[in-house]
C-alpha positions in Angstrom: 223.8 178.6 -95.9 222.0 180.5 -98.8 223.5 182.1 -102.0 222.6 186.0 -102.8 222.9 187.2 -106.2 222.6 190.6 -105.4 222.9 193.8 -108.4 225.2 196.4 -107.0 225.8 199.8 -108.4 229.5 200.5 -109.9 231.0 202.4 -107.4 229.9 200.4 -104.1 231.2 197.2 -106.2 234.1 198.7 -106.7 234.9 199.7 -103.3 233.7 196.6 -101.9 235.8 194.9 -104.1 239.2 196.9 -103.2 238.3 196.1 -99.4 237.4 199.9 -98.8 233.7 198.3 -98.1 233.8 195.8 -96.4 229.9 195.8 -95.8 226.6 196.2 -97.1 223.2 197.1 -95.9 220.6 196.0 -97.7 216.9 195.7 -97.6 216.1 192.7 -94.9 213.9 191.2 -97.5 216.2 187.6 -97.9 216.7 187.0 -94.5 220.1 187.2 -94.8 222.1 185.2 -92.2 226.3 185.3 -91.1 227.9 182.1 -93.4 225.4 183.1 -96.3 227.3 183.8 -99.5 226.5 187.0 -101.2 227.2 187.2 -105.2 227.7 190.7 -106.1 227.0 191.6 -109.5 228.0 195.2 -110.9 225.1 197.1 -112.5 225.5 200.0 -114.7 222.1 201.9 -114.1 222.9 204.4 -117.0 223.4 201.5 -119.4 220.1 199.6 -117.3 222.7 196.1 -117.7 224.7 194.2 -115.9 228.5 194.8 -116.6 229.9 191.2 -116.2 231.9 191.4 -113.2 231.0 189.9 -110.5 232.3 188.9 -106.8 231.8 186.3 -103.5 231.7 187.4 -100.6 230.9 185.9 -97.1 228.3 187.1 -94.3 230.5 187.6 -91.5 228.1 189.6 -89.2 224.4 191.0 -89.2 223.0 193.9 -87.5 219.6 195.0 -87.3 217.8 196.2 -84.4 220.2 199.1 -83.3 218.4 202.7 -83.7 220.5 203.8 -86.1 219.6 200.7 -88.6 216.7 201.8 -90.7 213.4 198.9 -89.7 213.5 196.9 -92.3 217.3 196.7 -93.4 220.1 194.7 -92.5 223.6 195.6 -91.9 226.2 192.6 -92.6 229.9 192.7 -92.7 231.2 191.2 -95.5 234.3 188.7 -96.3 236.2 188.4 -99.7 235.7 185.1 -100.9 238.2 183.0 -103.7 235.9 181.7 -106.0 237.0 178.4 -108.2 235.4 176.9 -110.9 234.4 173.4 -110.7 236.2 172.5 -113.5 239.4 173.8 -111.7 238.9 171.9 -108.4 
């Protein structure tokens, strides 16, 4: 299983976040696979930084040859994931 760090824009983080996303396409560039972790980190593209927050989530499914998938993306369903520190464990 890999580990995506993956910049998101604020308002699909957000959503993903609150569950009203609970997937992502993405460019099929990573070869993204269900188990893989993906780390989403909120971009501000106005601000051209990173904002800090950031989330786990777990590939839970992975489409990408039906028509109405773009060639060269992926669509994954997505899982909320707990994270703990390893200090905490």
């Amino acid at each position: 299983m890999t580990i995506h760090h993956l910049k998101t824009w604020p308002e699909f983080y957000g959503d993903t976040v609150r569950g009203d996303k609970p997937f992502d396409i993405r460019k099929d560039d990573r070869d993204f696979k269900v188990g893989d972790t993906l780390i989403l980190e909120e971009f501000d593209p106005t601000k051209g930084k990173y904002t800090g927050h950031s989330q786990a989530f777990i590939v839970t499914y992975c489409l990408r040859k039906e028509p109405w998938v773009p060639k060269g993306y992926v669509a994954m369903g997505i899982k909320w994931v707990v994270m703990v520190r390893a200090d905490e464990a």
